[in-house]
C-alpha positions in Angstrom: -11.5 -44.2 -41.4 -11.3 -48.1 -40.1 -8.3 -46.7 -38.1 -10.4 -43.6 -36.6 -13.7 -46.1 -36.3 -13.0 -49.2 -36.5 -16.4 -50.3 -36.2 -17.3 -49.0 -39.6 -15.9 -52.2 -40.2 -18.2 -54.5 -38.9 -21.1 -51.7 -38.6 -22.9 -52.7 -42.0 -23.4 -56.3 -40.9 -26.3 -55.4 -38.3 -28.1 -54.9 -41.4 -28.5 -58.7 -41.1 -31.7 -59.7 -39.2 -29.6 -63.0 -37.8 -26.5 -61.1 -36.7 -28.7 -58.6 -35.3 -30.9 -61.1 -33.4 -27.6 -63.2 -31.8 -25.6 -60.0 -30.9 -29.2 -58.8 -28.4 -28.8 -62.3 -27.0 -25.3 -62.5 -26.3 -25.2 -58.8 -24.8 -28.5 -59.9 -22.9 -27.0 -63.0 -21.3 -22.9 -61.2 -21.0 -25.5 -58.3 -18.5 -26.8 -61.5 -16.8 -22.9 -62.3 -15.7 -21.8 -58.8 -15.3 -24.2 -57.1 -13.0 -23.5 -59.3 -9.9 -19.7 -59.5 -11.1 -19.3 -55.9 -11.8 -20.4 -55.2 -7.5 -18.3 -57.8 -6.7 -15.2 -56.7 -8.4 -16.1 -53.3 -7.1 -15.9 -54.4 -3.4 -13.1 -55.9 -4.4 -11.6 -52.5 -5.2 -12.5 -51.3 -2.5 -15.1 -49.1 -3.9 -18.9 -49.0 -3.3 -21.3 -51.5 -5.0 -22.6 -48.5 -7.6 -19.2 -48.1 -9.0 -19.0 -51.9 -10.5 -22.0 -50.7 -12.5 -20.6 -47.3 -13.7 -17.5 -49.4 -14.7 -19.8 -51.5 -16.7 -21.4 -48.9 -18.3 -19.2 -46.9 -20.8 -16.3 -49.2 -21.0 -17.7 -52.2 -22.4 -19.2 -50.4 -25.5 -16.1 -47.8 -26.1 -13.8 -50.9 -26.0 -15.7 -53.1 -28.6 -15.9 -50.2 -31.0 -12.7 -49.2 -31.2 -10.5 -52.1 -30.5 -10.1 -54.5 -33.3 -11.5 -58.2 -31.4 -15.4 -58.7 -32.3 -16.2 -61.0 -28.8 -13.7 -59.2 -26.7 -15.9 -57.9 -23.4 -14.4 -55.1 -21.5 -15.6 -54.5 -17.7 -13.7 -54.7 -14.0 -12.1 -58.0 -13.6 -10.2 -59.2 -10.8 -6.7 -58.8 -11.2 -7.0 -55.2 -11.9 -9.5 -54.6 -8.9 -6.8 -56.4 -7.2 -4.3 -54.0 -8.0 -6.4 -51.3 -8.0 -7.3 -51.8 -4.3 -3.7 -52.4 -3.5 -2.0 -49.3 -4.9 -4.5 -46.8 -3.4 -4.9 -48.8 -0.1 -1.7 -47.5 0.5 -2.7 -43.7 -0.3 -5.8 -43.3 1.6 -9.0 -45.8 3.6 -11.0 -47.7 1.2 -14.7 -46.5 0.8 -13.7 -42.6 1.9 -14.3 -40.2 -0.8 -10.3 -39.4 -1.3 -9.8 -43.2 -2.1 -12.7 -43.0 -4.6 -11.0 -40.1 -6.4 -7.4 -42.0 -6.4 -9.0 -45.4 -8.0 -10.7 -43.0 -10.8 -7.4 -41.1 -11.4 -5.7 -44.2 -11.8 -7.9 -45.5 -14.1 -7.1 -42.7 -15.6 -3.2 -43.0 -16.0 -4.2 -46.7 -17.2 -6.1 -45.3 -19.9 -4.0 -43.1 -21.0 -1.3 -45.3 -20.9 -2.8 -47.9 -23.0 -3.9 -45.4 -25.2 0.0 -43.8 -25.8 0.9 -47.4 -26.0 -1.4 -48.1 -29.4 -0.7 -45.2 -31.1 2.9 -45.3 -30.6 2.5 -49.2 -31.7 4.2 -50.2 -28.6 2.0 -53.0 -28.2 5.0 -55.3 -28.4 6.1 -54.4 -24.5 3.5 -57.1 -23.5 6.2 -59.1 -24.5 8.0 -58.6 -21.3 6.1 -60.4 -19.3 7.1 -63.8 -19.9 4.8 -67.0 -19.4 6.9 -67.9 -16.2 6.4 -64.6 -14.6 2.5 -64.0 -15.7 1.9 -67.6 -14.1 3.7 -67.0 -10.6 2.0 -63.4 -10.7 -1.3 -64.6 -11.7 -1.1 -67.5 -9.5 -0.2 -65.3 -6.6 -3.3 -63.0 -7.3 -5.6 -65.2 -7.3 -4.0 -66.5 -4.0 -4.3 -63.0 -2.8 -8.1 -62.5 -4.0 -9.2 -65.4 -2.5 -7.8 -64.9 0.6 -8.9 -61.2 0.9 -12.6 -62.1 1.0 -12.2 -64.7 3.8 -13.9 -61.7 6.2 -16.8 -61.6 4.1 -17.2 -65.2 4.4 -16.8 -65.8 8.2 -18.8 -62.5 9.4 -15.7 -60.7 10.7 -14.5 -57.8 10.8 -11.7 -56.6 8.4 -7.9 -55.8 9.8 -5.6 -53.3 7.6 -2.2 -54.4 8.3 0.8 -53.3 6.1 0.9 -56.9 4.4 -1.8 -59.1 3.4 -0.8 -61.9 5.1 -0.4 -60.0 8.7 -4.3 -58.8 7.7 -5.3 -62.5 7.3 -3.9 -64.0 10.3 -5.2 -61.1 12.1 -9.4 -62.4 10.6 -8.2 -66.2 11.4 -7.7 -65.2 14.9 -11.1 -63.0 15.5 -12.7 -65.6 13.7 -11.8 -68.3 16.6 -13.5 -65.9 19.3 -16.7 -65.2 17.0 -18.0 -66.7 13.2 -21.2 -65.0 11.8 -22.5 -68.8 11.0 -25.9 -67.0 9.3 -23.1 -65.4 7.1 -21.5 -68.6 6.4 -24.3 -70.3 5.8 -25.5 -67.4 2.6 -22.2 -67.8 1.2 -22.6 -72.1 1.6 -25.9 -71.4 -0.5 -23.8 -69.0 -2.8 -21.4 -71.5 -3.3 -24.3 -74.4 -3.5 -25.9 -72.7 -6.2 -22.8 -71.8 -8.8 -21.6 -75.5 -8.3 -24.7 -76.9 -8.8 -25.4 -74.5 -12.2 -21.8 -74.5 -12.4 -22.2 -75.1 -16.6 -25.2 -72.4 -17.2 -23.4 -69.0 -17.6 -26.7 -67.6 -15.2 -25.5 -69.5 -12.3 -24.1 -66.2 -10.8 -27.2 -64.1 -11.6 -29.2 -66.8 -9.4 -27.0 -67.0 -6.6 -27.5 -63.1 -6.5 -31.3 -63.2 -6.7 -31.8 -66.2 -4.4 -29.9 -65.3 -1.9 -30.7 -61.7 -1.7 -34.7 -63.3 -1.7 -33.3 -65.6 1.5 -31.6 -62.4 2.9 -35.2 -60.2 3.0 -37.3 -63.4 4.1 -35.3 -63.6 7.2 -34.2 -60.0 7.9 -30.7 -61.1 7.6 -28.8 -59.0 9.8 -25.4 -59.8 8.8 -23.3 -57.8 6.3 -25.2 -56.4 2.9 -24.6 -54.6 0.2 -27.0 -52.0 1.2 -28.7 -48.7 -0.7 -27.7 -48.4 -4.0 -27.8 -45.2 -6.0 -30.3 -44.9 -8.6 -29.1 -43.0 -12.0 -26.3 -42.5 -14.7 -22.8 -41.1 -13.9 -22.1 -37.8 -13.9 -19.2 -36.1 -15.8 -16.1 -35.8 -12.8 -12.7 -34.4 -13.8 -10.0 -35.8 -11.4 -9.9 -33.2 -8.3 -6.3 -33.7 -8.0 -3.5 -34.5 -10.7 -0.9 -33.7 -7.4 2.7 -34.6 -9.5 3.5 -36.6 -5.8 0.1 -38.9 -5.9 0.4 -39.6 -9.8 4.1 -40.8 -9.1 2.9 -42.6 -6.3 -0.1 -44.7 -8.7 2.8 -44.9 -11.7 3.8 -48.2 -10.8 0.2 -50.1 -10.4 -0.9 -48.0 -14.0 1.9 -49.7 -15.4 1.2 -53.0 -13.6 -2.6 -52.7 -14.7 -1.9 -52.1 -18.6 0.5 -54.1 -18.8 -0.9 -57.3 -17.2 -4.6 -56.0 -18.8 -3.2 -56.2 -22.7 -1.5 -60.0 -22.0 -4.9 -60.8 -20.3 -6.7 -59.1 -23.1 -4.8 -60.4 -25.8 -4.6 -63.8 -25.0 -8.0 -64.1 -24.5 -8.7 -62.4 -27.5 -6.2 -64.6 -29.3 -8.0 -68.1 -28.1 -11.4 -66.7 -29.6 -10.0 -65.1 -32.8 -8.4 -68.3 -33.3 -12.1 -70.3 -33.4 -14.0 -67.5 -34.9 -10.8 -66.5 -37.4 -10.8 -63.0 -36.9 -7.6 -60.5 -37.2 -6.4 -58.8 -34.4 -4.8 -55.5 -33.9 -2.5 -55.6 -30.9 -2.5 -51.9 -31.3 -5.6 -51.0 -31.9 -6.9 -53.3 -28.9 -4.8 -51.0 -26.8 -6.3 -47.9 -28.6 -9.6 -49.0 -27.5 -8.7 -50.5 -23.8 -7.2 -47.0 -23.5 -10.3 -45.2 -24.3 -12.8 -47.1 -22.4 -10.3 -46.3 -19.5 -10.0 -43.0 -19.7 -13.6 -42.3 -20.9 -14.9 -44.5 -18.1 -12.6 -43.0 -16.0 -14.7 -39.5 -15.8 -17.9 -41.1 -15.6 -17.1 -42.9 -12.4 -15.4 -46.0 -14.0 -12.3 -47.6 -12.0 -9.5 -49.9 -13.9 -11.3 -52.3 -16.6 -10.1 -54.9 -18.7 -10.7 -57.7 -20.8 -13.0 -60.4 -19.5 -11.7 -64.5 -20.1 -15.3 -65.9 -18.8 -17.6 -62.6 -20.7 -15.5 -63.2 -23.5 -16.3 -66.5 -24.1 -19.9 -66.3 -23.3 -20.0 -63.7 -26.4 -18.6 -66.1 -28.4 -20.7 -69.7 -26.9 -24.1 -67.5 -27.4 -23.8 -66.4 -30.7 -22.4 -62.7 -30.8 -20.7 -61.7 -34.2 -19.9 -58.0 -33.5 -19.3 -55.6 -31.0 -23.1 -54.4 -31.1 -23.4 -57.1 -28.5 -21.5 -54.8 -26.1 -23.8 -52.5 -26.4 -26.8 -54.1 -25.5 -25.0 -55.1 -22.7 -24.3 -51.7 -21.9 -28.4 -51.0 -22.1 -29.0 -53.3 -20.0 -26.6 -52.0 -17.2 -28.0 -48.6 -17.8 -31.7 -50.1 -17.3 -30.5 -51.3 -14.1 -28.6 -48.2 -13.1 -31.8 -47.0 -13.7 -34.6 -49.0 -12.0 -32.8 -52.1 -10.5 -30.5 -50.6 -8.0 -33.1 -51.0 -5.0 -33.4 -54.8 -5.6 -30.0 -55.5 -4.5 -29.7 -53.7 -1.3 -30.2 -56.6 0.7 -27.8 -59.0 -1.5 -25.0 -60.4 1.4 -21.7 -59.3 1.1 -20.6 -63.1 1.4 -22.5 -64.1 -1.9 -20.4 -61.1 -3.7 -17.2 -63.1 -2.1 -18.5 -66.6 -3.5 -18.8 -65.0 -6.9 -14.8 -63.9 -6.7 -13.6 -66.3 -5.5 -15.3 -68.5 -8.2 -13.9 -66.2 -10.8 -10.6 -66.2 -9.8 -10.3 -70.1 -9.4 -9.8 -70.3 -13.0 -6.5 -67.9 -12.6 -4.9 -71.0 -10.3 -2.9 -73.0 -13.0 0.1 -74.9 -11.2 0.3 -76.7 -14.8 2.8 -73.6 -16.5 5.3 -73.2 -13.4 5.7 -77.4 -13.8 6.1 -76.5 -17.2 8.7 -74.0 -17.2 10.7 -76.0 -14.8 10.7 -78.7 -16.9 12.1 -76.7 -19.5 14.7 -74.9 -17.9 15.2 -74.4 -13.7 16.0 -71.0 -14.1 12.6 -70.3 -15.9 10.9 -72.2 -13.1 12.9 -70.3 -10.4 11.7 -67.4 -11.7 8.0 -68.0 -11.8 8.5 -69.3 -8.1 10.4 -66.4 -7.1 7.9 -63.9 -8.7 5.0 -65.4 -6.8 6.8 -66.2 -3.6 7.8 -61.8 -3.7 4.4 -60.8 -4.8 2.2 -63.4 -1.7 4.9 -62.0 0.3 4.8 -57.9 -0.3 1.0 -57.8 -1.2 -0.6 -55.7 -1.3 2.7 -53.7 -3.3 2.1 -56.0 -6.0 4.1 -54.5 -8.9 7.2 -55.7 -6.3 6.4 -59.0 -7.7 5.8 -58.7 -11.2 8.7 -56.1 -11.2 11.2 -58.9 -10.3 10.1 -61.0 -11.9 9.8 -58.6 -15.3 13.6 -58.2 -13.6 15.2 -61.7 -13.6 13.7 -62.8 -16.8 15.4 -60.1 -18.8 18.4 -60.2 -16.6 18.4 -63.9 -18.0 17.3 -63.4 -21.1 20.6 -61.1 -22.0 23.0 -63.8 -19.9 21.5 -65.8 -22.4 22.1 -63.9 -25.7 25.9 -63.1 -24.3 26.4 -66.8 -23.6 25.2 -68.3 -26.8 25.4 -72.1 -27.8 28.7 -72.8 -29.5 28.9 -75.9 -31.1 32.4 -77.5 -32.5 31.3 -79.7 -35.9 32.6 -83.4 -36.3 31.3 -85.9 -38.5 29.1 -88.5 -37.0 29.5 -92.1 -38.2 26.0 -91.5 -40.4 28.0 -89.0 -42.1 26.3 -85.4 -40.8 27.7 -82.8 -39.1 27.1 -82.8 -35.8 28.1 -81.4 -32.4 31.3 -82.9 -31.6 31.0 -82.5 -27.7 27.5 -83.9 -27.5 28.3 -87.0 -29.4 32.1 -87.7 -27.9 33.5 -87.2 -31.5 37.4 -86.2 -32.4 38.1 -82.8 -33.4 40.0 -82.2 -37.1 43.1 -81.0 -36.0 43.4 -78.9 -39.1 40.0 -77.7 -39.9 37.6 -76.3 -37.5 34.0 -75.8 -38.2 32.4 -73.8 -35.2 29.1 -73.0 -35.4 27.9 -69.7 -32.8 24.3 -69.9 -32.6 23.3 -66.6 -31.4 23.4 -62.9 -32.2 26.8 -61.2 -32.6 26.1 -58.4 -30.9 28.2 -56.4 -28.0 27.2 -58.6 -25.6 28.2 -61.8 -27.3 31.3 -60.4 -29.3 33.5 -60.6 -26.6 32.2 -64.4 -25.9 32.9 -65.2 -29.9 36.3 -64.5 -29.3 37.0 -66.4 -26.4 35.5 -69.6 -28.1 38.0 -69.1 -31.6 41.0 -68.6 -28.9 39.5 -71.7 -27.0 40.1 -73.6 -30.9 43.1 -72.8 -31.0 44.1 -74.3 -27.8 42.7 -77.4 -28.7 43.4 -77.5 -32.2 47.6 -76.7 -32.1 48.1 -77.3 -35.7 44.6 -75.4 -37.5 44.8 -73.9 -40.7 41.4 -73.2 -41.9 38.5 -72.0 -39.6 35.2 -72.6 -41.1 32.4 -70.4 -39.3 28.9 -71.8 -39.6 27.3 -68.3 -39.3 23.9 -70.2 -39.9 22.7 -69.3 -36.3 24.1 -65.7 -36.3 20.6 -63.9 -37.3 22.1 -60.3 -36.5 25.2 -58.3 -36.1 25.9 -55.0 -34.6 29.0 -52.7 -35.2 30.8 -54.2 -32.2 30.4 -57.8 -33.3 31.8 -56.2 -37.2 34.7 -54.5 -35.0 35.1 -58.3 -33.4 34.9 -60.2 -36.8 37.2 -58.2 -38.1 39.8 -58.4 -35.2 39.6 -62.4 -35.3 39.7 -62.3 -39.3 43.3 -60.1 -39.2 44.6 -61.9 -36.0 44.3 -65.4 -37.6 45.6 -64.4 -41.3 48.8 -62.9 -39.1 49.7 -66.7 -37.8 48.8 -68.8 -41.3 44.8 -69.1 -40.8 42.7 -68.6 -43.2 38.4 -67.8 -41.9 36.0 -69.5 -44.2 32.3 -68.8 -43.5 29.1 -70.8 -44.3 25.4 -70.5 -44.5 25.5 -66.7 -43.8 22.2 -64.8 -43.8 22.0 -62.4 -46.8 21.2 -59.6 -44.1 23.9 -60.0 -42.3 26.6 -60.3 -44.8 25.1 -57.0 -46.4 26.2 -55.3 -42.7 29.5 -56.9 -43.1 29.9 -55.9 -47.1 29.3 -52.4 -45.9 32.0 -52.8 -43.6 34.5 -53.9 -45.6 34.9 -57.5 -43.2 33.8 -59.5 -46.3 36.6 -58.0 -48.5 39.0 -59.0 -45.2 38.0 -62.5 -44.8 37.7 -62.9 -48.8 34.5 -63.2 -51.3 35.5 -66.6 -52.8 35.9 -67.7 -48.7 31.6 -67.2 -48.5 30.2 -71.0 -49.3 26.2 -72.0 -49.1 27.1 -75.0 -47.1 29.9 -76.7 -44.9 30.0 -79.8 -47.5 31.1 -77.2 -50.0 33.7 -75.7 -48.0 35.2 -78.6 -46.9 35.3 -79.4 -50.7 37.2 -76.1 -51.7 39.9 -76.8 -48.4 40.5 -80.6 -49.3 41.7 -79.2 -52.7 44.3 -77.6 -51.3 45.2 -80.4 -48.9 47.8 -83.4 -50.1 45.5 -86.4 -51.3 46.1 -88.4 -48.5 44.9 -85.8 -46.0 41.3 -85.8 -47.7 41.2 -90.0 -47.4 41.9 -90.0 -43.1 40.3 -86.9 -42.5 37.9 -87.2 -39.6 35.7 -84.5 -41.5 35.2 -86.7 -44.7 32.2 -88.2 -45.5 32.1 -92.0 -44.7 32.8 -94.2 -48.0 29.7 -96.4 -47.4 27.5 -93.0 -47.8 27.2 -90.8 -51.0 27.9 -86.9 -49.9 24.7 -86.0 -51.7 22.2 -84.9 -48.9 24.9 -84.3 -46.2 23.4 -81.5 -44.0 24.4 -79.7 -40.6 22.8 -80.2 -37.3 
């Protein structure tokens, strides 16, 4: 039943007058944030103000009682406004009624998406998006957002070009011949206010009200949000599931759930981690899925977690997802009776409050990060935001590259693993003879493959116990440290197998060390352990080296390069 209703699991605890009491104030004051965000973010779809509010409405409360986070709020958000805007820009004119159906039916596909995704318990594919690539995307986006309001801000009029930046140098120029300075000056006091309030989380919802107040006391006659329909959503199937338009909004649904869960789940994550909750990466996507594809016939475009409503939850007290609910009431209240008070809110104050939001998305700190850690990584989070600024508004052109190179050198990677040849350093452990400058045994060789043996890598294992031969002429033993080999397929068995016969066949015997009890069962059932020899298996490279000295003249043991130095017991001895 927790599976089917997961709130059942936290449903009982309302019962408390205290949890009760901080779950009304943290849905009262996450409304407070949303309201003005949600017509924001709408604009930003390019949707009417209304629809922020139906997406506000259904989703918030669906999410939290069937996904598994407690503080988790659920409503539009930028990136997937973003996205949103982008993919169906291309299909039809934002604000028309056909572009209005194609954001809802790709809300949809996002929904339904997410929601195949949880109950299949796919939730690991988030894991494709690696940090380098989510921080050049999400550092291009919030490029992108902030750049797409700058006609909001100056009074112009918009210019749809096929790429975002053509559109923006297009508003620079007709802002040179004629600024709106009135407009300028409400999105200065926009600006004024959330700086000044910039640590009170109603900063937004008083940037709305005053400004909207400043716009009625002086007739503003600049660009305004204007009438707002009064009343509930109504039930809509999608008009249209046209096979070519659902092929055409594939790639932005993937884009969207994808990008949604990391968001989600990290945010998530850093909460569950203060208020030590248990998550369900699953079961988050069960409930992201629903509140998409619920919302999605009640007028609802693409929704996701919230970093900034998720936190507020958490700052003000909320313990369950009840608190999502009263959010929810309060958005209906204002679907309700509010609507007419906002007609006369500026368009430029709605740009303030995005691009305030997306200012936290700009973190340079991970791509500095990654390139200190490896250039390629770097290059890839450069080259993934450098593609995405550059083909907006086709977005998934970015994050698919990037999704693209990181995988492509993720298996370079695994078919190219470290190989390390063993010496013995002058401390007397085993270390990596080519990092330290140490001589090579020229009868035993201890190589150590750290890596999976798989068919990408077996061909690369090979080539590395040819290369020992070629520097070892006169080897005898080969001693495989198999402490880094973590799995084997059946062409790295068909591999092991050749190497094992082709060495017995000119005098050289394969010892193997520190093998993981997995993967010697694969090789058991294979019959390679019977090849290379049950009593040839040893815990440690100390202990082989023990069993080959025996067989060695007593001399050989004394000036081996391999033996542990007289002024240190062998007790301890380990491998690095």
């Amino acid at each position: 039943m927790h599976r089917l209703a997961p709130f059942l699991s936290w449903l009982p605890e309302l019962r408390s007058g205290d949890t009760l009491r901080r779950d009304i104030v943290a849905g009262i004051t996450v409304a407070a944030v949303l309201v003005p965000q949600s017509m924001a973010y709408a604009r930003l779809a390019g949707l009417p103000a209304v629809y922020g509010l139906y997406a506000s409405f259904l989703p918030p409360v669906i999410a939290a009682f069937w996904g598994s986070s407690r503080h988790l709020a659920t409503g539009p958000v930028a990136m997937a406004s973003l996205i949103s805007a982008s993919a169906v820009g291309t299909l039809a004119i934002a604000g028309r009624e056909d572009f209005i159906s194609l954001s809802l039916l790709l809300a949809l596909m996002v929904g339904v998406l997410r929601l195949a995704l949880g109950v299949l318990h796919l939730g690991v594919l988030v894991n494709l998006l690696s940090a380098p690539v989510v921080a050049g995307f999400t550092n291009a986006a919030a490029l992108i957002i902030a750049t797409s309001q700058l006609h909001h801000l100056l009074g112009v009029s918009s210019v749809h070009a096929p790429y975002h930046f053509q559109s923006i140098a297009a508003v620079l120029v007709a802002a040179t011949a004629q600024v709106s300075w009135t407009t300028v000056g409400m999105a200065a006091l926009a600006a004024a206010i959330m700086v000044g309030l910039r640590f009170r989380h109603e900063k937004i919802l008083l940037a709305v009200v005053l400004t909207t107040a400043v716009s009625w006391a002086l007739e503003f006659q600049g660009d305004v949000v204007g009438d707002i329909p009064q009343g509930l959503p109504h039930l809509s199937l999608p008009s249209s599931l046209d096979p070519e338009l659902l092929l055409a909004l594939l790639p932005a649904a993937l884009v969207i759930t994808l990008v949604g869960l990391m968001e989600a789940m990290s945010i998530a994550k850093v909460i569950a981690t203060r208020s030590k909750q248990h998550l369900d990466v699953n079961q988050e996507l069960i409930g992201q899925g629903l509140a998409n594809a619920v919302g999605s016939l009640f007028g609802s475009f693409a929704v996701s977690g919230s970093f900034s409503r998720s936190a507020i939850t958490y700052d003000t007290g909320g313990r369950t997802g009840f608190a999502a609910a009263i959010c929810s009431l309060v958005v209906m209240l204002t679907l309700l009776f509010l609507t007419p008070l906002f007609g006369r809110l500026p368009q430029a104050t709605l740009a303030m409050v995005i691009i305030f939001a997306v200012l936290g998305l700009v973190r340079v700190c991970p791509l500095q990060q990654a390139w200190r850690v490896s250039r390629v990584d770097g290059l890839i989070g450069i080259v993934t935001f450098v593609i995405t600024v550059a083909f907006a508004p086709r977005l998934h052109y970015g994050i698919g590259a990037g999704i693209a190179l990181a995988l492509a050198q993720y298996i370079y990677r695994t078919m190219r693993p470290h190989v390390a040849y063993l010496a013995r350093h002058p401390d007397g452990h085993l270390v990596d003879a080519d990092a330290h400058g140490l001589a090579l045994d020229q009868r035993i060789a201890i190589i150590r493959f750290d890596g999976r043996l798989y068919f990408g890598s077996s061909s690369f294992f090979e080539d590395k116990v040819l290369e020992a031969l070629s520097r070892m002429p006169d080897l005898r033993f080969l001693v495989l440290d198999a402490g880094g080999v973590n799995q084997i397929d059946a062409t790295g068995v068909d591999t092991l197998r050749r190497v094992v016969d082709d060495l017995a066949q000119i005098g050289i015997a394969v010892y193997v060390t520190r093998i993981k009890h997995g993967v010697f069962r694969v090789i058991d059932r294979a019959g390679v352990a019977e090849a290379i020899g049950q009593d040839h298996f040893f815990e440690w490279n100390q202990h082989a080296l023990e069993h080959l000295w025996d067989q060695m003249e007593p001399s050989y043991r004394i000036n081996c390069p391999l033996s542990v130095p007289s002024a240190r017991s062998r007790q301890g001895v380990w491998s690095i």
